[in-house]
KOLZA-945388 format. One record per residue (C-alpha): x, y, z; residue in three letters. Coordinates in nm, 3 decimals, padded with zeros to 5 digits, always signed. Layout:
BEGIN
<r><u>X</u><v>Y</v><w>Z</w><residu>Ala</residu></r>
...
//
This chain:
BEGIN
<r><u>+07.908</u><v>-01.919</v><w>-10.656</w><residu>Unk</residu></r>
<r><u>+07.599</u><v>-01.939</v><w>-10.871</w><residu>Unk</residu></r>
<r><u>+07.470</u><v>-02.272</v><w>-11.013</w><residu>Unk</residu></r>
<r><u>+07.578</u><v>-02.188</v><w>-11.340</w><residu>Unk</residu></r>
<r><u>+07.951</u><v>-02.110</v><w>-11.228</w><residu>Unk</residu></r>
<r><u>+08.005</u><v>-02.474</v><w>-11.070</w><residu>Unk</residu></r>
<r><u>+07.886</u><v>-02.622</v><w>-11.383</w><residu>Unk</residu></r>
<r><u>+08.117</u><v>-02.439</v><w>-11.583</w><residu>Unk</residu></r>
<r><u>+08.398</u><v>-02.439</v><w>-11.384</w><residu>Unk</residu></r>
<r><u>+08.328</u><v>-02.883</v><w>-11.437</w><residu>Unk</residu></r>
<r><u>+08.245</u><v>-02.826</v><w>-11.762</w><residu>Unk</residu></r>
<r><u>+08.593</u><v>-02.670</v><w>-11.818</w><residu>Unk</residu></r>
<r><u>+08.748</u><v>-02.934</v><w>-11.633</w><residu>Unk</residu></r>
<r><u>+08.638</u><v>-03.194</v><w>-11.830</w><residu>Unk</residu></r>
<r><u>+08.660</u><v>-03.007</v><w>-12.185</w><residu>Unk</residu></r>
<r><u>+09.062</u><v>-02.968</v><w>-12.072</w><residu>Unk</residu></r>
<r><u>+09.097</u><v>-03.362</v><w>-11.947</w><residu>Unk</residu></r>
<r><u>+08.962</u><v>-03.443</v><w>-12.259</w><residu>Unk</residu></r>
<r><u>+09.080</u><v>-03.229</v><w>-12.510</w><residu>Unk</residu></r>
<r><u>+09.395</u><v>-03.151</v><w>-12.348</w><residu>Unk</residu></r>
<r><u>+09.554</u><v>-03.495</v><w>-12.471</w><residu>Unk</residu></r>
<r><u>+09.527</u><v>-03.349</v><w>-12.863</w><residu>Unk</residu></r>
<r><u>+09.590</u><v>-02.926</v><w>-12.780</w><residu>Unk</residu></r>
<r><u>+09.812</u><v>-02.794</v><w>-12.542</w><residu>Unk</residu></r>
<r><u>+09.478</u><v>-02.626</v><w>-12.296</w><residu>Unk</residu></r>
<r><u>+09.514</u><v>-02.388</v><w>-12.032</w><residu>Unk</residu></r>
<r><u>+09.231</u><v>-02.285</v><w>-11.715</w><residu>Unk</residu></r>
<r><u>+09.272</u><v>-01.953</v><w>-11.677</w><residu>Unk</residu></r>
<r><u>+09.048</u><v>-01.683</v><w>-11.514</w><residu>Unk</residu></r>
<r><u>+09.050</u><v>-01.317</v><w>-11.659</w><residu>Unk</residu></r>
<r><u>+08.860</u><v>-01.049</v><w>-11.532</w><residu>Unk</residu></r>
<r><u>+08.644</u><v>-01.244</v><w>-11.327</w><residu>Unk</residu></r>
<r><u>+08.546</u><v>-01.479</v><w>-11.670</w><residu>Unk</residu></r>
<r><u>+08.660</u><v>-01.827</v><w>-11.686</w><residu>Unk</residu></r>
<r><u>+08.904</u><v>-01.877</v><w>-11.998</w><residu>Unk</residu></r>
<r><u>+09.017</u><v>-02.186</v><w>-12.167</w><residu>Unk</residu></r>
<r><u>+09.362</u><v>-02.091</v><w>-12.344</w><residu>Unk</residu></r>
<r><u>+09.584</u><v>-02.283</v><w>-12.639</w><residu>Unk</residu></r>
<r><u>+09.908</u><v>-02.165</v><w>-12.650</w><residu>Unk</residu></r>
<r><u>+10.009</u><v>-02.345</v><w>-12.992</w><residu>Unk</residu></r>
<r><u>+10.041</u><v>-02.124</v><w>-13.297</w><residu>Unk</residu></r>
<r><u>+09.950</u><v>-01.802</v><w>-13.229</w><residu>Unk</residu></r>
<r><u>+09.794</u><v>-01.888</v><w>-12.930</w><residu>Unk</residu></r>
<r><u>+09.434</u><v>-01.888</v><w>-12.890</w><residu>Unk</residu></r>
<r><u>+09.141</u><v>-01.820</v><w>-12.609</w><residu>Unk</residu></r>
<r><u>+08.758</u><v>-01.903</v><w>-12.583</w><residu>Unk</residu></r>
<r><u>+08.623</u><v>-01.720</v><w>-12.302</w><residu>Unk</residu></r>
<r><u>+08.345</u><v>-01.882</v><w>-12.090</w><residu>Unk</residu></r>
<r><u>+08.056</u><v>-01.648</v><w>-12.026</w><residu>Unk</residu></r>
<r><u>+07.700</u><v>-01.649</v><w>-11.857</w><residu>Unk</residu></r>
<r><u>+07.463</u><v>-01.887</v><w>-12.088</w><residu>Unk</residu></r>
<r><u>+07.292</u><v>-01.550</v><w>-12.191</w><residu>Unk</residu></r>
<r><u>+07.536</u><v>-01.335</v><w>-12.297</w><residu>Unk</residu></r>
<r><u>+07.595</u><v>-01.285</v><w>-12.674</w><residu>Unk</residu></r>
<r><u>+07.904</u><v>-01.416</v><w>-12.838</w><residu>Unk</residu></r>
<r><u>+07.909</u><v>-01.204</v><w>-13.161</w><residu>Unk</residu></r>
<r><u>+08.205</u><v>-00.909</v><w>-13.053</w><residu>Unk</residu></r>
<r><u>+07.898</u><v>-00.658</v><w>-13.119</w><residu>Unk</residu></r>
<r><u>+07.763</u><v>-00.727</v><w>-12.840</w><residu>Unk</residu></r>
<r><u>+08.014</u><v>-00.817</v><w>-12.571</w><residu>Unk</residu></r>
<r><u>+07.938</u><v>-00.642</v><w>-12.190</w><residu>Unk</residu></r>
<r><u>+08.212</u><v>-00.478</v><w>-12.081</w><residu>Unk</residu></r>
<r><u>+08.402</u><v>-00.774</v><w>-11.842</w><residu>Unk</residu></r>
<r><u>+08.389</u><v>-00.970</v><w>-12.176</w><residu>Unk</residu></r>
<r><u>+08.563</u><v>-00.713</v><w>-12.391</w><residu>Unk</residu></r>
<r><u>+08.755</u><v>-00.672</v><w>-12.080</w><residu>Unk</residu></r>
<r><u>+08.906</u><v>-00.987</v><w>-12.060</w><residu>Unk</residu></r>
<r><u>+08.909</u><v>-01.005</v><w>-12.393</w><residu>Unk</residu></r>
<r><u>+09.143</u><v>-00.718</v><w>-12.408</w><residu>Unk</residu></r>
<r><u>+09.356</u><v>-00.848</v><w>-12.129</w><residu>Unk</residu></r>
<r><u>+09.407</u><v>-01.167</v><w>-12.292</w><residu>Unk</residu></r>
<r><u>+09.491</u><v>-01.023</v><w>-12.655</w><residu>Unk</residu></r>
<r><u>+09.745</u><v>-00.815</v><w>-12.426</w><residu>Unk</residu></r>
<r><u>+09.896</u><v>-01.135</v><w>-12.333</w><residu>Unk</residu></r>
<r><u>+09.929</u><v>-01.186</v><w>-12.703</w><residu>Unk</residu></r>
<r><u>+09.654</u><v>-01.462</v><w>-12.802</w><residu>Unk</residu></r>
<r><u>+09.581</u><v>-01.413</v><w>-13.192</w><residu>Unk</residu></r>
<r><u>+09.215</u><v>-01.548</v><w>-13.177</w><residu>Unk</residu></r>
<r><u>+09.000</u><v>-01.493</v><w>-12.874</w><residu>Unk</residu></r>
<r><u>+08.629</u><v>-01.575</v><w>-12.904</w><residu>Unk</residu></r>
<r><u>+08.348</u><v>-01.629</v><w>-12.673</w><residu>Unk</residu></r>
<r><u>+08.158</u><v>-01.953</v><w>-12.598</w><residu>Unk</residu></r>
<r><u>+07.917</u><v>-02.033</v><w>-12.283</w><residu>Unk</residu></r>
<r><u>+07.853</u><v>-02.358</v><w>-12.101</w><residu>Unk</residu></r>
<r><u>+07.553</u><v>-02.426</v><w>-12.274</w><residu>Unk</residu></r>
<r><u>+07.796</u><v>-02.456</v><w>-12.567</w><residu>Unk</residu></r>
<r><u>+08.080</u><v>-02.611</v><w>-12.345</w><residu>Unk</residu></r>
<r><u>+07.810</u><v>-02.885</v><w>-12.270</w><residu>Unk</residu></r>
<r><u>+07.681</u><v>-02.962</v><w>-12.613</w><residu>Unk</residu></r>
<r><u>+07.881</u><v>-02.892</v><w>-12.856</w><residu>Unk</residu></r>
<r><u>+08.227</u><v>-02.886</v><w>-12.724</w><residu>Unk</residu></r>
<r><u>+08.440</u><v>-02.939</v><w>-13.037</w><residu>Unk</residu></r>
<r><u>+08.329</u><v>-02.635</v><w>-13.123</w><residu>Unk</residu></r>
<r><u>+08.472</u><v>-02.488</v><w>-12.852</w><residu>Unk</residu></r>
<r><u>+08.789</u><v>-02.749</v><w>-12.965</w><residu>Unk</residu></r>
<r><u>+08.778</u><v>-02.595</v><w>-13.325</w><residu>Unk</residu></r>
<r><u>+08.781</u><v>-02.227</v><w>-13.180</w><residu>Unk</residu></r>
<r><u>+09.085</u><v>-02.263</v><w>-12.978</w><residu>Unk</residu></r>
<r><u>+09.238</u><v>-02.437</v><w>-13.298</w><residu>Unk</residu></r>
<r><u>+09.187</u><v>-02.107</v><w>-13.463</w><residu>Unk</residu></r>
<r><u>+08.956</u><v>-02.257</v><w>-13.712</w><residu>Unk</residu></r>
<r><u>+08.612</u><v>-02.052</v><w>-13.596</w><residu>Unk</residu></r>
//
């Protein structure tokens, strides 16, 4: 595992200890990307890539809009893309993505 993977994956840990007392959170893994799922409403995902990848859908790589796919298969309304950079920072955005509200 790369550097950035074992901070994410405790990023991710942390985000859903914290969070997870307010949303109902999910870890999940799709196509090789780390995802953090809601399964209220309409059900909702924020997939965790690489700190360099885009998030705007224009320019996803092909494992994003893979899992992406996969997880809009599974029937999750909103599915966005965050990173840990984000994760770390900012995390209720993260929390208002999976809300549906980004």
């Amino acid at each position: 595992m790369t550097h950035w993977e074992l901070h994410t994956n405790d990023l991710i840990r942390r985000f859903a200890e914290g969070y997870g007392a307010h949303l109902p959170i999910e870890r999940d893994q799709t196509n090789g990307l780390q995802v953090l799922v809601c399964t209220e409403g309409d059900g909702s995902a924020a997939i965790v890539g690489h700190p360099l990848w885009r998030h705007d859908k224009s320019h996803w790589n092909d494992q994003v809009r893979g899992a992406a796919t996969r997880l809009r298969g599974r029937g999750l309304a909103n599915v966005t893309v965050t990173d840990a950079f984000v994760l770390d920072r900012t995390p209720i955005k993260v929390f208002n993505a999976l809300l549906g509200g980004e």
